[in-house]
C-alpha positions in Angstrom: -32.7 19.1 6.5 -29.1 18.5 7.7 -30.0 17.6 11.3 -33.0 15.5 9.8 -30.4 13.3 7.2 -27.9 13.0 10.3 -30.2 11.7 13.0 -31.7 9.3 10.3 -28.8 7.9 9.4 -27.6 7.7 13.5 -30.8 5.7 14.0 -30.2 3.7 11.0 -26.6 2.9 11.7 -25.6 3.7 7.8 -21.7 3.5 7.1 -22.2 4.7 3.4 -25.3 6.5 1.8 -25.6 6.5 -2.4 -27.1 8.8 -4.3 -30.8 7.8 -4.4 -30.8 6.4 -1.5 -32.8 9.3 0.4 -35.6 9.3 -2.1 -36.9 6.0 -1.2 -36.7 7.5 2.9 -38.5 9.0 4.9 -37.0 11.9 4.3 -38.1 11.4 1.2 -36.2 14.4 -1.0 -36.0 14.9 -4.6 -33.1 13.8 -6.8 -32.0 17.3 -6.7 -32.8 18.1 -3.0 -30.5 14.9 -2.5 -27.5 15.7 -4.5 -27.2 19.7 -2.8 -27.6 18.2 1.1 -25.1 15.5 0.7 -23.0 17.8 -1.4 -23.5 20.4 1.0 -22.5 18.2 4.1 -19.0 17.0 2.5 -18.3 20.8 2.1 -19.1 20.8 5.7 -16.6 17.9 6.5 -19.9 16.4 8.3 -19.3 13.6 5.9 -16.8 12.4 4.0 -17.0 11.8 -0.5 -15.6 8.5 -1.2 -16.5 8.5 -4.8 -19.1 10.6 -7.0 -22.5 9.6 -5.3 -20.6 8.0 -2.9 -20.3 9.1 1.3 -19.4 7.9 4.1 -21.3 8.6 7.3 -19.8 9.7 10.5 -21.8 7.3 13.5 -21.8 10.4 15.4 -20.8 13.5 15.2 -17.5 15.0 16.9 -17.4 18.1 19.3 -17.4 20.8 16.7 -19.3 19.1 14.1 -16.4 18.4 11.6 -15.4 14.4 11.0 -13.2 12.4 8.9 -13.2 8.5 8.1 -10.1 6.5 10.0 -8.2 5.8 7.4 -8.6 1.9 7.1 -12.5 2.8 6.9 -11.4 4.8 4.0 -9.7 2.6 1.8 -11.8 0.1 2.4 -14.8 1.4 1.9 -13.2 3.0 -1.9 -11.8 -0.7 -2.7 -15.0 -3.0 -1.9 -16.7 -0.5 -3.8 -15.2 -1.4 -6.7 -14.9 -4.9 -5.7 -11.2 -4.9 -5.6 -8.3 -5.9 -3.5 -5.1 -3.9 -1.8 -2.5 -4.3 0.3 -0.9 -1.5 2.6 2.8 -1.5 1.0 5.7 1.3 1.0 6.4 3.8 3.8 3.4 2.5 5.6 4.8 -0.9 6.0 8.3 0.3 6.3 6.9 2.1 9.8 4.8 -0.8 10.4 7.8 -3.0 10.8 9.7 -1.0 12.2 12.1 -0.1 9.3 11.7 3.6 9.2 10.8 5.4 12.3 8.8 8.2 9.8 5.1 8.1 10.3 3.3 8.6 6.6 1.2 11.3 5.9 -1.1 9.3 3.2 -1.6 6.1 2.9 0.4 3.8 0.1 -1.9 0.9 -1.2 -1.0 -1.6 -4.0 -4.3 -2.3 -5.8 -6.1 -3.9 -8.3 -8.9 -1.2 -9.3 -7.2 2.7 -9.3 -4.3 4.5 -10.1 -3.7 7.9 -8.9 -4.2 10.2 -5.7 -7.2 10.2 -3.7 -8.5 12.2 -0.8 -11.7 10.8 1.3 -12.2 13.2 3.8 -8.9 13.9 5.2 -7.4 10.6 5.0 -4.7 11.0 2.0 -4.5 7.7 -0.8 -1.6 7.0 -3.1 -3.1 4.1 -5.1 -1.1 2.2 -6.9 -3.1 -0.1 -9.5 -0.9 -3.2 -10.5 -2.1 -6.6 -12.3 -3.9 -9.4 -10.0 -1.0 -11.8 -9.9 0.9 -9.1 -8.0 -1.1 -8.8 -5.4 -0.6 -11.6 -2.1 1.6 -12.2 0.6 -0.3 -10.3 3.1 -1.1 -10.0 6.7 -4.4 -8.3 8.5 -4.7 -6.5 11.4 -8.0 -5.5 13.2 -8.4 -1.7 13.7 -10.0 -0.7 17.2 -13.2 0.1 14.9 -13.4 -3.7 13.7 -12.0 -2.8 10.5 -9.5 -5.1 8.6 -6.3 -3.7 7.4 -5.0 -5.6 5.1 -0.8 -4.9 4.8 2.5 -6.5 2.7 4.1 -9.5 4.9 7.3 -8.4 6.3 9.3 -10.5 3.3 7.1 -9.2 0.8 8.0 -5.5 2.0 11.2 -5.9 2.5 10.9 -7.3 -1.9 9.4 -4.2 -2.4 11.5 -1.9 -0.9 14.4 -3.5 -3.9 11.6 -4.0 -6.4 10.0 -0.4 -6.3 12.7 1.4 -4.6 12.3 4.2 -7.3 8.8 4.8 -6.3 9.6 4.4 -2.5 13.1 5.5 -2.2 14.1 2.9 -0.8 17.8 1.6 -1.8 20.1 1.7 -0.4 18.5 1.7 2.6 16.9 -1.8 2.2 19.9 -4.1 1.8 20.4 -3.2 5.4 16.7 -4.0 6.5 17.1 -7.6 4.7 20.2 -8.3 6.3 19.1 -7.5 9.6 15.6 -9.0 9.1 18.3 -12.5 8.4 20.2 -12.3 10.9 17.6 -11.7 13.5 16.1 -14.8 11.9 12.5 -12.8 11.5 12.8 -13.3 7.4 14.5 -17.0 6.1 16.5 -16.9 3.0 14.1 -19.7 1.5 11.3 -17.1 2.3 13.0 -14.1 0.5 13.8 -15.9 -2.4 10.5 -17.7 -3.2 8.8 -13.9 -2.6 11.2 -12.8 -5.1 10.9 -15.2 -7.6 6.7 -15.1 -7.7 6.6 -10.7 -7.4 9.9 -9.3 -8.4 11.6 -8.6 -11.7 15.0 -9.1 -13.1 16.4 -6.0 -11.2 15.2 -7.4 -7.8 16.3 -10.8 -8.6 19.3 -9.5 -9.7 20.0 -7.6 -6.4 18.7 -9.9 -4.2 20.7 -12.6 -5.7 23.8 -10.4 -5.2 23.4 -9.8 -1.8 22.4 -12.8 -0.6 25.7 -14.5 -2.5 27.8 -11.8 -0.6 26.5 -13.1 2.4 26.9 -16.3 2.1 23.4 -18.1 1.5 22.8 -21.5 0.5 24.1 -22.6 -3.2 21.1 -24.1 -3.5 19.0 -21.1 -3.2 21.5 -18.9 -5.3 21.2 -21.1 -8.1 17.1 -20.9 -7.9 17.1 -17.5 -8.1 19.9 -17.1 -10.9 18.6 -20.6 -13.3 16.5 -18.1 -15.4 18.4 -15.5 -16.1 20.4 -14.3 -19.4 23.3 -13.6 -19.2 23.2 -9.3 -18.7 24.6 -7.3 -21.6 24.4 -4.0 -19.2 25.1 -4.3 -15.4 22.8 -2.2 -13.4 24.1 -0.3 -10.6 23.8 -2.0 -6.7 23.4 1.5 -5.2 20.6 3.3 -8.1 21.7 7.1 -8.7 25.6 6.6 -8.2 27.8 6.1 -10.8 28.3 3.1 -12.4 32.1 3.3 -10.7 33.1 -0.6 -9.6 33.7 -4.3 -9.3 31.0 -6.0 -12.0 29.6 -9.1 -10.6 29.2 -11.1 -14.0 26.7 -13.9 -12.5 23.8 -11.1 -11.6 24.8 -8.3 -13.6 25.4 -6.0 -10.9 28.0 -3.2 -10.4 29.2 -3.3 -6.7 29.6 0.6 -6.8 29.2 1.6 -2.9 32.5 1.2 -2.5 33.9 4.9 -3.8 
């Protein structure tokens, strides 16, 4: 029965096969039949669980009969089935740029649909489910397979590496990707504070207000980024985790404590 569902779905050419799906086939196998084979087969690694009634279909198998989805096919195949969106953020596009030399383990997706860990096959998924207006500033890539990856721009990851440096322990870190990112002119200031303004919060705005002042950017752009703002009644620290130990910069609320 194993050998009979594989070659049909080889001749077929099916990416994904449902639950149900089989019964209406030649194969033509009961509901129950159905559930134990493809059940049976993920055990196997021959194909790989997406969902609950939900698999994804090697188009041939590898020498030693065990396969895994790449993981673009993966993610993609979990998202547009629940008719979502995502962007590759975090680690993955911190080695992606070439910001960290580490190569993830999982993959780190900004989403619209799920929150939580998932595992499809053995591609590893750390979903992070945020509202709709979070999600943009992207770039796609094609994978060798003809799959689209879909990743955080360059200015948007370097946002997020401020914005959710607790998640992504990113900071301090980050304040040197931005400032090399400027000064090798692949990121302008313009770009990094619009990005800011439309996906990061008042601690991001806050830091990336401060260092781009210490710098010396444009007045012009300083004073978008700092025209909505309140006036802070507790500084938050520039380096997170350190003591609050230093100068307080009064205009973004910041305490400049890397320097003890």
């Amino acid at each position: 029965m194993e050998a009979q569902f594989l070659a049909y779905a080889q001749m077929r050419k099916l990416r994904t096969v449902r639950l149900g799906d089989l019964a209406r086939t030649m194969l033509q196998l009961t509901a129950d039949q159905e559930r134990k084979l493809l059940s049976r087969l993920s055990r196997k690694r021959m194909i790989a669980r997406v969902r609950r009634g939900l698999y994804l279909v090697p188009p041939r198998l590898p020498l030693g009969g065990a396969w895994t989805p790449d993981e673009i096919l993966a993610i993609n195949t979990l998202i547009e089935d629940r008719e979502g969106r995502y962007q590759i953020c975090g680690p993955n596009a911190f080695n992606r740029y070439g910001y960290d030399e580490q190569v993830p383990n999982r993959i780190y997706a900004y989403n619209n649909r799920i929150s939580g860990d998932r595992m499809i096959g053995a591609v590893n998924l750390t979903l992070i489910k945020v509202a709709d207006e979070r999600l943009g500033e992207t770039e796609e890539q094609k994978t060798v397979d003809g799959e689209t990856a879909v990743y955080s721009s360059r200015a948007r990851t370097l946002l997020d590496a401020v914005y959710d440096w607790s998640r992504f322990g990113s900071l301090p870190g980050a304040y040197d990707w931005i400032l090399g990112d400027l000064a090798a002119g692949r990121i302008r200031p313009a770009e990094l504070v619009r990005i800011t303004l439309r996906y990061g919060d008042v601690g991001a705005i806050r830091r990336i207000g401060a260092l781009l002042e210490r710098e010396g950017a444009d007045v012009r752009l300083l004073k978008k980024l700092s025209q909505d703002l309140r006036t802070p009644k507790n500084a938050i620290p520039w380096i997170p985790g350190r003591a609050r130990r230093g100068a307080v910069d009064r205009r973004w609320g910041v305490v400049w404590n890397d320097l003890g």
